[in-house]
N, C-alpha and C positions, 0 to 999 in steps of 0.2 A: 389514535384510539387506544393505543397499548399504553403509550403516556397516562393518559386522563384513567384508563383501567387502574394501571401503577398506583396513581395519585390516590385515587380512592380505596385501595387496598391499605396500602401505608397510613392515609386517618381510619379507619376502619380498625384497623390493627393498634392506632394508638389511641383512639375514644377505649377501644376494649380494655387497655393495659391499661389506662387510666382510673377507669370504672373499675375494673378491681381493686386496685391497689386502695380508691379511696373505701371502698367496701371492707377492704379489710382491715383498717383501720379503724371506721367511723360503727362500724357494726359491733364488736365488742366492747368500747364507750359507750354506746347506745345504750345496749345489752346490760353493762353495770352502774348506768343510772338506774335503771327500769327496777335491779335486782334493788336499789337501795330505797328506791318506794315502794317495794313489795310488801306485802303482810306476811305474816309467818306460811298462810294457806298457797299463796301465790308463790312463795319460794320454791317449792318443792314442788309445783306444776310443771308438764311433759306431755306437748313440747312449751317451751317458756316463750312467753311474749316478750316482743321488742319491744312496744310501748307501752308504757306504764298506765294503768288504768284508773279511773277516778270513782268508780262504783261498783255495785254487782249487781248482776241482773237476778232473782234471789224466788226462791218462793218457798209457804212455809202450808205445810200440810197437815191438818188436826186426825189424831189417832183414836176413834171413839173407843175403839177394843180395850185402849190400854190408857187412855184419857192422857195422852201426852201429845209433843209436838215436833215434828221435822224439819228440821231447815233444811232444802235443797237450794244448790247453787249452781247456774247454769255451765255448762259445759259443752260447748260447741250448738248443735241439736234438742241434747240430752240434757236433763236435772241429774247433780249429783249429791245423794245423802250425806249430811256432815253433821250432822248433829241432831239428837234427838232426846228433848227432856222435857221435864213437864215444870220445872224451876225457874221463873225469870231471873233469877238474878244469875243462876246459871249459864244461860241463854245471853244475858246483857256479859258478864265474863269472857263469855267466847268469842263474844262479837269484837269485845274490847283487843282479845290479847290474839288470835288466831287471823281475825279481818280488818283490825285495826278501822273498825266500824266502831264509833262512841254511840251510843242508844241507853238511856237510864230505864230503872225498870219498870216505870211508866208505859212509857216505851214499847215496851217488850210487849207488856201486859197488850196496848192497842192493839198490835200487830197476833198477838194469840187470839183476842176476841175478834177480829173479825178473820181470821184464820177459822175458828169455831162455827160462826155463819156464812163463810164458804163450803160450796160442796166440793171435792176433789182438792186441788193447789192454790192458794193465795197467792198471787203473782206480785211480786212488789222489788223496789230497787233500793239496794243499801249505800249509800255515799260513805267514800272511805275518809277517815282523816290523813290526807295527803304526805304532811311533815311528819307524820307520829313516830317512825324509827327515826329523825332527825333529834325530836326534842327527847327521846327514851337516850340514845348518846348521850345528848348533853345533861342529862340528869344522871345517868350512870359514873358520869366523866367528872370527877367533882377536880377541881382546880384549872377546865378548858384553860381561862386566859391567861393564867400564870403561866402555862405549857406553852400557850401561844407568845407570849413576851419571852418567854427563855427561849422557844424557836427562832424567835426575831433578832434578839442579840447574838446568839449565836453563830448564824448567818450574816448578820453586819460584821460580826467581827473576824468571822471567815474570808467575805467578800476583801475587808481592810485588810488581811495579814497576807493574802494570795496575791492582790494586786501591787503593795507594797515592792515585798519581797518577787514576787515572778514579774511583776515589770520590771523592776529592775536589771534582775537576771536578764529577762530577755534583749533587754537595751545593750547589754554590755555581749552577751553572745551575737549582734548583729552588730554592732558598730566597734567594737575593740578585736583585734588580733593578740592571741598569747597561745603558747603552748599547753595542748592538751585541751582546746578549747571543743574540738570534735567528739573526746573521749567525755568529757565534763554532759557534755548534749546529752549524749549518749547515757551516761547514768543519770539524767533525770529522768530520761524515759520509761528507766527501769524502775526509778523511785517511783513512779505514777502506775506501775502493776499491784505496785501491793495495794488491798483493799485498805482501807479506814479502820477497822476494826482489828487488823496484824499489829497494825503499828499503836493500839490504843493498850495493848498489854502491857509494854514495856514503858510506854511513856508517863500509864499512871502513877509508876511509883514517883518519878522525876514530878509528876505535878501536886501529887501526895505534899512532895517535901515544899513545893511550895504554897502549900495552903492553898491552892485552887481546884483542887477534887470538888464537885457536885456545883463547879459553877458554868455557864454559859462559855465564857474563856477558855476553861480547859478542852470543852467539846471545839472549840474552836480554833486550837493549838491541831488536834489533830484532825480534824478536817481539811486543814490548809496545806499540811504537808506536802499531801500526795497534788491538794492544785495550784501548791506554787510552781512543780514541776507542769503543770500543764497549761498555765499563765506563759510561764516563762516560752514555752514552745511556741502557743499561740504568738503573743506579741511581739519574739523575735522577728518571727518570720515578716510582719505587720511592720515591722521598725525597718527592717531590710529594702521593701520598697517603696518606703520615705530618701525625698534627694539627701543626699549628705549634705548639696550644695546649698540647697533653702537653712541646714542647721549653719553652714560655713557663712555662709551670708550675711546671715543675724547677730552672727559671733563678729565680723568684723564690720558690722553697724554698731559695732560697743554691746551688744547684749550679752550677760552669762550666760555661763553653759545651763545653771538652775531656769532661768529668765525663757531661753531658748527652748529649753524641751517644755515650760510649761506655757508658751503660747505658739509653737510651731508643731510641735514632736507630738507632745500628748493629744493637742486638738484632731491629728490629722491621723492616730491611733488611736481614736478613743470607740471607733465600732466594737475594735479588737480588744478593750479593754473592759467594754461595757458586756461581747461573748464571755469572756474570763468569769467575769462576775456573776452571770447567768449559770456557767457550771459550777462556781464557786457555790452559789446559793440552792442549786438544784440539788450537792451534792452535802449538806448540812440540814439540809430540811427534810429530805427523805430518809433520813439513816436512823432507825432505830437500835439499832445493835450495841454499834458504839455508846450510845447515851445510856443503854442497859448497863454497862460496865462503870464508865465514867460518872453517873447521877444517882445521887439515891433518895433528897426529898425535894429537889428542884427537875421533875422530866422535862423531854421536850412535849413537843404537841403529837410527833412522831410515837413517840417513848409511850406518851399517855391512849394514844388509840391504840397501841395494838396489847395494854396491857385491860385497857377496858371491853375491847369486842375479841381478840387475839384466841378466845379460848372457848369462841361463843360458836355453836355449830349449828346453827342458821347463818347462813348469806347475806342477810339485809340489812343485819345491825352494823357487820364488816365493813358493807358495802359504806354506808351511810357515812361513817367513822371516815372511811378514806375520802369521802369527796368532802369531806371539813376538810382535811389536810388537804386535799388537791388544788382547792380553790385559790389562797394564796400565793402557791406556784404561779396558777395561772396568769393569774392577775400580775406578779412580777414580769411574766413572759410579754405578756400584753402589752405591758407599760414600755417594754425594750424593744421590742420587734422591729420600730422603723432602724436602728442603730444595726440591729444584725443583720435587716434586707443592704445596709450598706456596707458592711462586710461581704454581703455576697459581690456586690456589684451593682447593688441599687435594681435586684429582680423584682419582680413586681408579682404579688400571690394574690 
């Protein structure tokens, strides 16, 4: 009995830690999709909704006293005043820019006159236009997919200089013995503290001189820096518990050493080379800062949202801006994920 107690304490205790952990994750995602379909009105709502809404439940009150009009907007129980004018086109404006409600002033006019032959509140329901801070971005954002193609090269040519250069490295730190080879480990580590942006001061004059300032390459000159150092860590470790004997093997069936790592070596590393690539690309596409310094009429896609919402003090427009950016990540993560379950061990999620 104390067993089977045990046993159900122990899932009990791990369904709980589970259930949080994924709450606390999945709950501010939620949270800043929700803010990037909000309207301006819905932003600054307390307490804020988790899920995004596709309407308002709305109603508009005629003022004989003063021959004008109210719009209340439901709140919990309660109607809340937001607006009160006797100007459609006013009224169609607010609805546009505050609730991101499209109504022409047709429109408007309907909903006033039978507002008019209501006695007390007109009860009616406003449909939002859903994408509207998606498409106000993209019409703020003038050059998106140029930003978007210099992201992409940038990144490819990231992914190409880290894996190069840090496979390599790490090839040679697991399978060659030389002196100093501990201490060499060891300052890559340290080269992989500095951020991206330490190292992009010094090296723009060097890229200055070579005529590649404001291009995709130079962002990707220092980007790679800091992850060839962490290439190199990754895939040594990955090349270490490869047999030596499967490389000796191939080598005295007549194969070269070229020949040998690219149909034994690399195949049976390439989970670990395809993670590399994953930080290599996470870590060039998020970075704004650097591309602040380095670009000046060529941005990233990074560069270009946070200089088009970056300064904007509503929430939604930000929001919106960062799930353009996010999305591609995604979608790279997506496309790799079975290659990193087998870096883990072939776990299963």
């Amino acid at each position: 009995m104390s067993g089977l107690k045990g046993g159900l304490w122990s899932r009990s205790v791990f369904w709980l830690v589970l259930v949080t952990v994924c709450l606390m994750v999945l709950l501010p995602i939620l949270y800043f999709l929700t803010i990037s379909f909000a309207s301006n009105y819905e932003a600054y709502q307390f307490p804020a909704k988790i899920l995004p809404t596709l309407s308002y439940r709305a109603g508009i009150r005629y003022n004989a006293d003063s021959d004008n009009y109210t719009l209340l907007l439901a709140k919990g129980a309660d109607y809340e005043a937001v607006k009160t004018t006797s100007d459609r086109m006013d009224m169609s404006m607010y609805f546009k820019s505050q609730l991101n409600v499209i109504l022409s002033e047709s429109s408007v006019a309907d909903l006033f006159s039978k507002a008019r032959q209501t006695p007390g509140m007109m009860e009616t329901r406003l449909r939002k236009n859903f994408f509207r801070n998606y498409v106000i971005f993209f019409i703020l954002a003038d050059g998106t997919m140029a930003a978007l193609m210099n992201s992409l090269e940038a990144a490819g040519w990231t992914i190409l200089i880290s894996l190069i250069l840090g496979g390599s490295t790490g090839y040679i730190l697991a399978r060659f013995r030389f002196r100093g080879r501990e201490s060499f480990s060891a300052t890559l580590l340290v080269v992989r503290m500095f951020p991206a942006v330490s190292l992009s001061l010094p090296l723009v004059i060097y890229i200055m001189k070579m005529n590649l300032y404001d291009t995709p390459l130079s962002l990707a000159i220092v980007y790679a820096v800091p992850n060839i150092a962490l290439t190199a860590w990754i895939t040594s470790s990955i090349f270490k518990g490869i047999s030596v004997e499967l490389e000796e093997a191939a080598m005295i069936f007549g194969a070269t050493r070229l020949r040998m790592l690219m149909t034994i070596t690399f195949p049976l590393a390439f989970p670990a080379i395809v993670a590399s690539s994953l930080y290599a690309f996470l870590a060039a596409w998020n970075d704004s800062i650097t591309a602040l310094i380095m670009t000046n009429e060529n941005p990233t896609l990074a560069l270009l949202v946070y200089r088009t919402v970056g300064s904007s003090t509503i929430p939604n427009l930000p929001a919106a801006g960062a799930v353009v950016l996010l999305i591609p990540s995604l979608v790279f993560t997506f496309i790799i994920k079975d290659y990193i379950k087998q870096l883990w061990g072939g776990a299963k999620i």
